[in-house]
N, C-alpha and C positions, 0 to 999 in steps of 0.2 A: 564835237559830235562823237567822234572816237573815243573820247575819255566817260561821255555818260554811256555809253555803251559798253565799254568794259566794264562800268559801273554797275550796270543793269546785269550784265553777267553774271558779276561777281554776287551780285545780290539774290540771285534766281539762285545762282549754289549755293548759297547760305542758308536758304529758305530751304533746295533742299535736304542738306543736311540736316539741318534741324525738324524736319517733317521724318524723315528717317529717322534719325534718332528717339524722337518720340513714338513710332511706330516699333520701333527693337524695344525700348521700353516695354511697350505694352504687351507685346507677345515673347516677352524673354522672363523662363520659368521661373517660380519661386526660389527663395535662396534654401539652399538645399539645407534640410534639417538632420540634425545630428540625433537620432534615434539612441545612441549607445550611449552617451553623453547624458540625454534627458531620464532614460531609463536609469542608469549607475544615480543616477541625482535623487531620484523617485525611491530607490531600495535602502536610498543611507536613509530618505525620511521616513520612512515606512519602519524600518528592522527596528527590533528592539534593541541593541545593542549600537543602532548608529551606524553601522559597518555593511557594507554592500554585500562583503566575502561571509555576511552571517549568514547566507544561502546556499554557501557552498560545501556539501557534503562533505564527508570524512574520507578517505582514503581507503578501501577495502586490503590495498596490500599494505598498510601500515598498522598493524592491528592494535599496535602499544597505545595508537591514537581514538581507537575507534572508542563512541561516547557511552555513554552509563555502564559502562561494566561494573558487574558484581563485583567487590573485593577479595570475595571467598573463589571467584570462577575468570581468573584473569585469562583473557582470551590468546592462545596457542595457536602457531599453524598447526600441531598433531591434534588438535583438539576443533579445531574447523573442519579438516579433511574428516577425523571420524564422523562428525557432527553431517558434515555432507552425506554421506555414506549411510547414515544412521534416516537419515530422512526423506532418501528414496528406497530403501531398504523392506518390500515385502516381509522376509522374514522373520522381522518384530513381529507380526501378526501372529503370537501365537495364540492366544486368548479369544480366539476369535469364538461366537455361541454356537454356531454349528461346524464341522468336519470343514462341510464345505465350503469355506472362507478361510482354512486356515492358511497362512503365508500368501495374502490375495492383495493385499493393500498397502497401502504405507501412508507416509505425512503429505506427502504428494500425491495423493489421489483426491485431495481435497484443496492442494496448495500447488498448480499444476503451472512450471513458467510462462510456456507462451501466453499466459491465462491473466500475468501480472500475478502470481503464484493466488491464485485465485482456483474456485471450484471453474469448469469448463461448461455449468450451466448453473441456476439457479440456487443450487444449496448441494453442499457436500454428503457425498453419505460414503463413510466408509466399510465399516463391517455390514453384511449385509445387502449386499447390490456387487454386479457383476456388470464387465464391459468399460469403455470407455471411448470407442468413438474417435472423432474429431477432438483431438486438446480435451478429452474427456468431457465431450459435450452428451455423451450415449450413457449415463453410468444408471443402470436401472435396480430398484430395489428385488430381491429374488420371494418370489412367490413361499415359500415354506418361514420364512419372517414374518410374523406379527411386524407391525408397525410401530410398537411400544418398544421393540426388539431391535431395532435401526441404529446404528452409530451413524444418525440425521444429527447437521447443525441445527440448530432451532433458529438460529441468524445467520446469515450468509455472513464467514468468516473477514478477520482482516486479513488483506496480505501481509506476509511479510518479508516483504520489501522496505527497506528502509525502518524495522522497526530497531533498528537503535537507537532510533528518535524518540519511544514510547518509552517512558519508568513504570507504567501501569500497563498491564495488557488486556486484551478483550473491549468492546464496545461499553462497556462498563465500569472498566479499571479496577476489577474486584479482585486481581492477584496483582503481590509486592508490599512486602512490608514500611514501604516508606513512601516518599514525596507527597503523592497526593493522597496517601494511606493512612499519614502519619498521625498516628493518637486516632484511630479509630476500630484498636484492637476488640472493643467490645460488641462488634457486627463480627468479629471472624467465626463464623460457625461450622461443623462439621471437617470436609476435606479443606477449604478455606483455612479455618484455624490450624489446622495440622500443618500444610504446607506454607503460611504466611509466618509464622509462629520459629518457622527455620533464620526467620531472618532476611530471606534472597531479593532482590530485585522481582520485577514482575516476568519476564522472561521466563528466569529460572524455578518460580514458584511456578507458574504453569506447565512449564512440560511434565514438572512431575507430577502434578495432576492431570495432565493429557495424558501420559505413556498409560497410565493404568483405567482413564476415562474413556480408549480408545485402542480400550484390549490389545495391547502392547508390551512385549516383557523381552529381557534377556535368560536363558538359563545356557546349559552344558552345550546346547546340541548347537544353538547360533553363534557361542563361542568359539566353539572347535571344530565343528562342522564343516562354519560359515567363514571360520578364520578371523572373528572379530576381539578373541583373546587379547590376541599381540597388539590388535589398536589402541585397545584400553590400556593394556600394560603402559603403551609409548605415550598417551594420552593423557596417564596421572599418575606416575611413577610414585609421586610421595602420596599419593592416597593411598588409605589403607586397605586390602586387599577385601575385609571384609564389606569395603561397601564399594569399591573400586567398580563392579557390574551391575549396582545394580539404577533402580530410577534415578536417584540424586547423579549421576555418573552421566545416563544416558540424557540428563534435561542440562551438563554443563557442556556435554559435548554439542545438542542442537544448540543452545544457548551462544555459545563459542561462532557456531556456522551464522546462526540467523544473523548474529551484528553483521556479519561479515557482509549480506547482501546489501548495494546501494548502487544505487542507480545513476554510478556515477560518467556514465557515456552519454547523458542527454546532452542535446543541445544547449540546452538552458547552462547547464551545467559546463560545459566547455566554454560558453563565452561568458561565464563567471571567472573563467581560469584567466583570460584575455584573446582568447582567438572572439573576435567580434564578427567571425563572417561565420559563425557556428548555425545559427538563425537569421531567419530570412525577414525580412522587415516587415513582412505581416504578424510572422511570431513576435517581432519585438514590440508592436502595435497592439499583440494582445496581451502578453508580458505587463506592458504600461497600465492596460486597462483591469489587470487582476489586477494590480499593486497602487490602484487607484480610483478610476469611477466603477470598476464592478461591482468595488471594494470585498473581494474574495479575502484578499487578505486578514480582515479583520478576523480573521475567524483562524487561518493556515498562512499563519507567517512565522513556520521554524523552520529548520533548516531541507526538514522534508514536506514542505508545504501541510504539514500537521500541526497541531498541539496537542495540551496533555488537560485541553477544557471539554466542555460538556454543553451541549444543546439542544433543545428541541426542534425542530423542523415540520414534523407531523407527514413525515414519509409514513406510507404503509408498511404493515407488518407480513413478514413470510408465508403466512399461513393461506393470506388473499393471492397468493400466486404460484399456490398449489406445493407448498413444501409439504414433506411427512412429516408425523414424529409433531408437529406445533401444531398453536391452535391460539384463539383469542386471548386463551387463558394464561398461556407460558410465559413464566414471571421474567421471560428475559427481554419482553418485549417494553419493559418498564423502562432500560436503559441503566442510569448511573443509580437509581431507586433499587433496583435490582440487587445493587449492594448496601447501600444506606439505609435503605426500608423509609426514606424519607418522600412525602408525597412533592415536597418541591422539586424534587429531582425526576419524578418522573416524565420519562418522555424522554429523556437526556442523554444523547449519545457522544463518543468521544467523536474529537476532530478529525479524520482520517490524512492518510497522506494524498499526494496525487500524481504522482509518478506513473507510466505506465497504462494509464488509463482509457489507452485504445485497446488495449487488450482485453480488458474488461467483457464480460458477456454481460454484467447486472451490478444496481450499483447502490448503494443503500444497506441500512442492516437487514431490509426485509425484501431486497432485489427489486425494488417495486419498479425501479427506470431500467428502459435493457438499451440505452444508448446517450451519447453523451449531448443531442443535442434537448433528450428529456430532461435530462438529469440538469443543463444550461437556461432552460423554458420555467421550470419548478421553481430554481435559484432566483430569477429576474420576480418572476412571478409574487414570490414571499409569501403564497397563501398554502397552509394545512390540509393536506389532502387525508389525515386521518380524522375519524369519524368520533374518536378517543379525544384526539387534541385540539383544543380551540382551540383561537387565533391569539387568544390574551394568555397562553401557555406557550407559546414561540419565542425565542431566545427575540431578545430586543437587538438582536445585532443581526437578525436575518429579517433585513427590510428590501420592499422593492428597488428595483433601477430599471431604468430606461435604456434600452442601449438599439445603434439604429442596424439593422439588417449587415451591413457592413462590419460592423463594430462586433460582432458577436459573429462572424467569420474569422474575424482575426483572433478573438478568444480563443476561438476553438482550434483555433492552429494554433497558437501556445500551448493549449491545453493537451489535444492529440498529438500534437508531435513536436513543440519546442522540450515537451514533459518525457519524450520518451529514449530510454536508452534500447539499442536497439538489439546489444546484443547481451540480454538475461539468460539467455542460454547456459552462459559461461560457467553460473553457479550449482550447473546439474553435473554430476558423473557423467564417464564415461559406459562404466560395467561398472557391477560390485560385488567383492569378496563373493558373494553365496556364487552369484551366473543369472539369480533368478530374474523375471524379465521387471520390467520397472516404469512407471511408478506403481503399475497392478503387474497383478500374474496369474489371473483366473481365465480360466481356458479360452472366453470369450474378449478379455480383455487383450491376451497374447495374438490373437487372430488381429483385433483392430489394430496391433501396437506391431504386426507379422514379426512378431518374436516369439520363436518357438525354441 
């Protein structure tokens, strides 16, 4: 009787154990997933080069390294520092059409950092408009300007941010003698041909057609004045003195600065390096889904989530959301047509990057989305909101997805903030040579900027 009874005992804890066990079983958590692991697996398949590290930005203090530099404009620290200086620099502004705008602006009034060096509302205007506001969100055009008379972008500019990453600049890629340029010498018309016909990369073919398209100059008085002699001097010693000042000089020194900008303090970018607790496993969550069911990447898979292709989308154009200066008719709104004159290309805009992009006030070449979960609703969506561009004119590579309430949270925390470095600051001055106030210096601008 004793012995079935220990029997029974024993049997009754066996049952319960095994009733417990299968009870831990059931309520003991999934095995925990390796986020960094799946993600690093997802970028080797994705990258064009096979390499996860093809994501990872260049070095801004390593300049020897940094990417497409001109041969003729090999990038200097004396030649960044000017270049910094040069393009928050009011003083350029001499060429301004009326008195009163002269030394009022700079590159940065339209290229503003906290802004993701973006205008601080809808469309840049520089010559021409006074104030600025909040991050130049206040910049208004001045009554005694014709509207024809505006230095207005006709497209809401790129940043540039991370444009080391572009061989072509503009929405268009119509400055830069080469890459995607190459043997299309017979489109170079007017300032185009003047300044592609040099030779330069797309950087340095534009500034020197911005310095002068954006009433811009150096002569006696901002050299020595302003003390910007000696920069130059130390900035191109072996250049010849006879062109040492002038555009070609002032678009190697921006040219020099702009590589220089990258954004390379995002999280995204830190835990490319190896720190893997850089981002928080929601970012890493939407990280996954840009580099895979978003499929974002198709489109922005270089190193600054750009490329150097061209698309249609059928965003609206600026003129619908009250730009100056454009209109239905402004041939910029054609895109890569714009410089081809070719009708297949119209509509067709370069791939932007996406760094930074909580910053952003507008977002498109025609500002049409003023946030980024519009700008996320349009992308899923894949339908043509211009009235110009069917549906059977959209890049076959911008098709719908599905993604569920959750999933497009996590996006946009990659997106806002695994994207973002947080201190862009770093690439503005402190003061500059002149004193003048910066990045405006018109009387209304110095009150909102309380720089007097």
């Amino acid at each position: 009787m004793r012995v079935n009874s220990r029997y029974s005992i024993v049997l009754l804890l066996s049952l319960c154990l095994a009733i417990q066990c299968t009870k831990d079983e059931e309520t003991a958590p999934p095995p925990q997933v390796d986020l960094d692991k799946i993600l690093i697996d997802q970028l080797i398949e994705v990258s064009p080069t096979e390499r996860f590290f093809h994501y990872i930005l260049a070095d801004e203090n390593d300049l020897t390294y940094l990417p497409n530099q001109d041969p003729n404009n090999p990038v200097t620290r004396k030649k960044v520092n000017l270049g910094k200086m040069l393009f928050f620099e009011p003083g350029l502004a001499q060429d301004a059409k009326d008195s009163l705008c002269y030394e009022t602006y700079s590159c940065s009034t339209c290229h503003v950092p906290e802004r993701g060096f973006l205008p601080g509302r809808i469309q840049g205007i520089a010559d021409g408009a006074h104030g600025f506001g909040y991050l130049g969100s206040s910049r208004v055009p001045l009554s005694n300007y014709e509207e024809t008379d505006l230095d207005a972008q006709g497209l809401r500019p790129l940043t540039v941010m991370n444009v080391a990453y572009m061989t072509n600049t503009l929405w268009s890629g119509l400055f830069g003698a080469h890459d995607i340029n190459e043997g299309t010498e017979e489109l170079w018309e007017g300032k185009l041909a003047e300044v592609n016909h040099l030779g330069f990369v797309g950087l340095e073919s534009q500034n020197i057609e911005g310095v002068e398209l954006h009433r811009m100059s150096i002569n006696a008085h901002v050299l020595d004045d302003y003390g910007y002699r000696e920069l130059f001097d130390e900035a191109f010693p072996d250049m010849d003195v006879s062109e040492r000042y002038d555009d070609k000089a002032i678009s190697f020194a921006l040219g020099a600065y702009l590589r220089s900008i990258l954004t390379t303090r995002a999280p995204f970018q830190t835990w490319l390096k190896g720190d893997r607790s850089a981002m928080t496993a929601s970012q890493k969550q939407g990280a996954l889904l840009f580099f895979d069911k978003a499929r974002c990447y198709k489109c922005h898979n270089g190193p600054a989530l750009s490329s150097m292709t061209f698309h249609a989308l059928g965003t609206r154009d600026l003129h619908e959301q009250g730009g100056v200066n454009t209109s239905a008719d402004d041939v910029r709104n054609l895109g890569r047509a714009t410089f081809t004159k070719n009708p297949a290309d119209n509509f067709q805009f370069k791939v932007p990057q996406l760094y930074n992009l909580k910053d952003y006030v507008s977002f498109f070449h025609g500002s049409s989305k003023a946030t980024l979960e519009e700008v996320l609703e349009f992308k899923l969506k894949a339908q043509s909101e211009n009235p110009r561009v069917s549906q059977d004119l959209v890049s076959t590579l911008f098709q719908p997805v599905e993604l569920t309430a959750t999933e497009k949270e996590q996006l946009l925390d990659f997106l806002r903030n695994g994207l973002h470095d947080p201190d862009i600051t770093r690439y503005q001055p402190t003061s500059l040579p002149s004193g003048l106030c910066f990045p405006n210096n018109d009387e209304q601008s110095r009150i909102d900027l309380d720089c007097q």
